[in-house]
N, C-alpha and C positions, 0 to 999 in steps of 0.2 A: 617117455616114449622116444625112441630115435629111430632113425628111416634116413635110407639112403639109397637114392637110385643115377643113373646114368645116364649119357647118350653119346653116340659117335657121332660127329657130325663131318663132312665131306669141307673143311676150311680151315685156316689157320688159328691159330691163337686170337692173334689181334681181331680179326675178324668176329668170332664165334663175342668176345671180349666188346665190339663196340654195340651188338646188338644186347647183351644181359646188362648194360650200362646204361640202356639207352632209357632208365627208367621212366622219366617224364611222357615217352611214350609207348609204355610197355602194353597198353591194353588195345592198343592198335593191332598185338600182333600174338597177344597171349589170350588164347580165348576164358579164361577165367577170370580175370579180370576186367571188371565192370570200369572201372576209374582211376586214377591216380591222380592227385593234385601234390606238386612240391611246397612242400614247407619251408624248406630251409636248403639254400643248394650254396657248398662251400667254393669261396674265390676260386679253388684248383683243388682236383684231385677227388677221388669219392667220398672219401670221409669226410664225414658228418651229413650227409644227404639224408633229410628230413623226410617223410611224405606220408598223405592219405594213399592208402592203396583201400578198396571196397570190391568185394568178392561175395559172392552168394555159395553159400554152404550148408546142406541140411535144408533149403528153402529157404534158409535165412539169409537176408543183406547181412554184412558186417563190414565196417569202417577201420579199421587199425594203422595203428601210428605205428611207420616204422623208419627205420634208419641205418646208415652202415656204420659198423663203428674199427671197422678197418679192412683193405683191401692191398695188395700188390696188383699192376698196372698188367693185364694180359693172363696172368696167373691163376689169381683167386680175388673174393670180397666175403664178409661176414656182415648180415643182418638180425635185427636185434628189436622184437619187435616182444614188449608186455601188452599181454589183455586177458581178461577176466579172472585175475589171480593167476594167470600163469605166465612165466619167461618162454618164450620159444625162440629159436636161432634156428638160421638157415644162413648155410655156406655155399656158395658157389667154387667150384675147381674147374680149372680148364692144363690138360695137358697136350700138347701137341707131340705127333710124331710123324714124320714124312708127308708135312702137308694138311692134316688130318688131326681133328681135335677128339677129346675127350669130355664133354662136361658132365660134373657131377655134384651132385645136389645131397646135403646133408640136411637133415632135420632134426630137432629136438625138442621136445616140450616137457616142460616140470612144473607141474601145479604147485601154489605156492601159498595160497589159503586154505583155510580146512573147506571148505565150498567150491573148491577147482579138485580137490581131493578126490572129494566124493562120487563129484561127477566125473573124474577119470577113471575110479574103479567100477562106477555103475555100465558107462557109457563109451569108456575109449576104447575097445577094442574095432568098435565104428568108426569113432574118429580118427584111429590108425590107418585101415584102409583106404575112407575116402580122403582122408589125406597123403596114403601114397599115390593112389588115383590121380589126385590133383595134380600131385607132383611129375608124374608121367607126362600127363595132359600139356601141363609150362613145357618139360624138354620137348617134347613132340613138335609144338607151337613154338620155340624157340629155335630148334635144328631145321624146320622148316622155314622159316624167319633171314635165316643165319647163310642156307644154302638157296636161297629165292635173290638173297642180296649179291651175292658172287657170282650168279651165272653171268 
């Protein structure tokens, strides 16, 4: 499954850049997000930044171990999070133009046991949705975030 969606936001690079960074306290201001605790926060720079992120999906809690495993400063960052038999990545992009960003969100999920399989062919075409859903819901909550801090 791969999903990609968007947002304008009304601020620069850096800016749009210090709040999708600001992971430690992302659930302050991302309403799907229940928690975050850092794991592992590197000397400098985003990579390797550890963490519990916990989110309710389907009624369900879920805890997941996730991390960046590479980022450019203002630009972009890639996270890298396995669970229940599958890889999923999610990329952030930020483009500026005349003041005015772009961020955009990529996703991807690849089941990777025959049991993540199954339940992709039974069950993902839900899980696609509400998870571009979600995904909307974070730019939303992030471009609001992003244009609350600038005024």
């Amino acid at each position: 499954m791969k999903l990609q969606v968007e947002q304008s936001i009304q601020a620069s690079a850096k800016d749009v850049w210090g709040v999708i960074t600001d992971i430690e306290n992302s659930a302050n201001f991302i309403s799907g997000i229940e928690e975050v605790k850092i794991l592992d926060h590197p000397t400098e720079g985003l990579v390797g930044l550890k963490w519990h992120e916990t989110r309710t999906l389907f009624g369900q809690t879920a805890t997941e171990i996730m991390w960046v495993t590479e980022a450019v400063e203002n630009e972009y960052y890639k996270v890298h999070p396995e669970s229940h038999g599958a890889i999923y990545l999610t990329n952030f992009f930020i483009t500026e133009n005349n003041g005015k960003s772009t961020l955009k969100m990529e996703f991807s999920g690849e089941p990777q046991t025959f049991g993540a399989k199954v339940m992709s062919a039974l069950t993902g075409f839900m899980f696609k949705k509400a998870t571009k859903d979600a995904l909307i819901k974070d730019l939303d909550d992030i471009k609001a975030a992003v244009e609350n801090s600038v005024e």
